[in-house]
C-alpha positions, -999 to +999 in steps of 0.1 A: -606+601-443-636+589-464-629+610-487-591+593-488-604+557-488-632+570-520-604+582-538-586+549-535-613+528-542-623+545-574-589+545-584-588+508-581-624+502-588-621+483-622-592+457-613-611+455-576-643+443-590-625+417-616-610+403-584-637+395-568-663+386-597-633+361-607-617+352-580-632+318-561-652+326-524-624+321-500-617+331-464-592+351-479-619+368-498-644+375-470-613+388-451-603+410-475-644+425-482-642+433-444-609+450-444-617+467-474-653+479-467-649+481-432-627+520-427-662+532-445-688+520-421-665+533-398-661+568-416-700+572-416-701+560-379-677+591-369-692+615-393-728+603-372-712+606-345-696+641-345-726+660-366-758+648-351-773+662-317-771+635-294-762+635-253-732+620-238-745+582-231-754+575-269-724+591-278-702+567-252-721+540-268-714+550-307-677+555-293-670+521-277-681+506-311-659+528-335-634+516-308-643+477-315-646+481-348-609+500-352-599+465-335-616+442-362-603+467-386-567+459-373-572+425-370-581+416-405-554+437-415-531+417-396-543+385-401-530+384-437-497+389-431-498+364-404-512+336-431-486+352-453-458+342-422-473+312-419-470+303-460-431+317-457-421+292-434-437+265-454-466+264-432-452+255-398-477+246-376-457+255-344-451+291-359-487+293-367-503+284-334-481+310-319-489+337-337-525+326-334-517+331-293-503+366-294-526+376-318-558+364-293-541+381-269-535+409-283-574+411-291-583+398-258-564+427-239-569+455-268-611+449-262-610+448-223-588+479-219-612+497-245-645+488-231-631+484-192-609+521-191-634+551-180-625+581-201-639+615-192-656+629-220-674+661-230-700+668-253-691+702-271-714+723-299-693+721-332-684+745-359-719+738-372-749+760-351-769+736-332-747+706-337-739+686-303-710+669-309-689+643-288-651+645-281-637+627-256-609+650-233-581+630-225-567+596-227-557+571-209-521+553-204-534+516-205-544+527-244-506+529-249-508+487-239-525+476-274-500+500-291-468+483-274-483+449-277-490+451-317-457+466-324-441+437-307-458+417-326-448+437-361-414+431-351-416+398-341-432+388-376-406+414-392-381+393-382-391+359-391-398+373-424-359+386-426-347+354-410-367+332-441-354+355-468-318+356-460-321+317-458-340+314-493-327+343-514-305+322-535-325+294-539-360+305-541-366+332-569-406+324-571-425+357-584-450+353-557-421+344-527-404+375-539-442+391-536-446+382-503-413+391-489-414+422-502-450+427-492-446+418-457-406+438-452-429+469-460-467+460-445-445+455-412-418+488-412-451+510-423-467+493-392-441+499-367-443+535-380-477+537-374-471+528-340-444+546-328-462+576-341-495+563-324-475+564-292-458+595-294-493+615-303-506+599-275-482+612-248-472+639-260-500+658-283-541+668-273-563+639-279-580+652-309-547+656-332-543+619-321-577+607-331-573+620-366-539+605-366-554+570-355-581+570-376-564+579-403-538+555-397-564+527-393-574+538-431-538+534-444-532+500-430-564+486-441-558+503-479-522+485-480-531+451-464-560+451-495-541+465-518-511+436-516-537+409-513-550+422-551-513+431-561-507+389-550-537+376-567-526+397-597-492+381-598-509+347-595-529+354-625-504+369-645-485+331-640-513+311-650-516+332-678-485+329-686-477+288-675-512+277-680-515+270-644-533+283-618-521+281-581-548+286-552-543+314-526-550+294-499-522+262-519-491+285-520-460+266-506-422+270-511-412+236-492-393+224-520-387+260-536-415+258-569-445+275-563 
């Protein structure tokens, strides 16, 4: 997995670091240096985790934070398609306190079940001579809850962007509404993928295929959230190069159809 996520950053290193030595200090920006950086840390944490001798307490510990940090991870991810949903529907208010709810919710519940739920674990010598590592033996149902509550929410935000498009796809022809439809029609199908997939592993397969599926997964979502963001702000700045006139990330409106 790190080795994925260094392949992908040096394949994007050059247009990544023009984005953020010229693009202004946003929240948008600090979210997307967390989602972007983040799948590392988190890389080195497992690798730490899995190759040095430790006993079964430290490794508990090391594992509830991978486990918070997958949830950061996830949140960040989602929370630019949900200011993307919010932008869509000319930044309803209504909508946006909403998603804000399910989206605390979802945090609120995801974080209690991970650091409430007891699962037996096992410490286990490796491949490597000497080498104590940690793997934890089964998993519990209640770890299915996050799953089904964020792939509600992928669908529910699936659909809103469907409902705007068919009601704007004659009228507003925008590069960056086009962007973000199409951005958020495919950010939201990968998702419910990833989740349906999540769930099945999780029933039906031994925990350790389904940890490299998650955290692989958790790699993938993270690399395509980031990746549209610089794909957007690349758009934006292909316009003002073009029309002379700069529209801010955090501006973008399609009330009255002009961008």
């Amino acid at each position: 997995m790190a080795t994925f996520w260094i392949y992908d950053y040096a394949c994007l290193l050059d247009e990544e670091w023009t984005f953020l030595l010229r693009s202004h200090w946003t929240k948008m920006k600090g979210l997307y240096i967390v989602t972007r950086f983040l799948p590392l840390i988190l890389c080195a944490m497992g690798l730490y985790r899995n190759l040095t001798p430790l006993n079964i307490d430290p490794c508990r510990v090391l594992a509830n934070v991978e486990s918070g940090l997958d949830l950061v991870l996830v949140s960040s991810s989602e929370w630019f398609f949900i200011l993307r949903t919010f932008v869509l529907w000319d930044q309803n208010r209504f909508l946006l306190a909403t998603m804000l709810c399910f989206s605390f919710t979802f945090i609120a519940t995801s974080f209690g079940i991970v650091f409430a739920t007891v699962i037996p674990a096992a410490c286990t010598t490796g491949p490597i001579p000497g080498i104590t590592g940690y793997n934890q033996i089964s998993i519990s149902f209640w770890y299915l809850i996050p799953c089904l509550l964020l792939s509600v929410f992928k669908l529910g935000l699936l659909i809103l962007t469907l409902i705007r498009a068919i009601q704007d796809w004659r009228t507003n022809e925008s590069p960056l509404y086009v962007v973000l439809v199409n951005h958020n029609i495919y950010y939201y199908a990968c998702g419910l993928l990833f989740s349906f997939t999540d769930m099945f592993t999780s029933l039906l397969l031994h925990y350790s295929y389904r940890s490299v599926w998650y955290h692989l997964q958790m790699v993938i979502i993270a690399i395509l959230a980031t990746r549209m963001h610089l794909h957007l702000w690349q758009v934006n700045q292909h316009l003002h190069d073009s029309a002379g006139a700069l529209v801010p990330m955090s501006e973008i409106s399609f009330e009255n159809h002009t961008v």
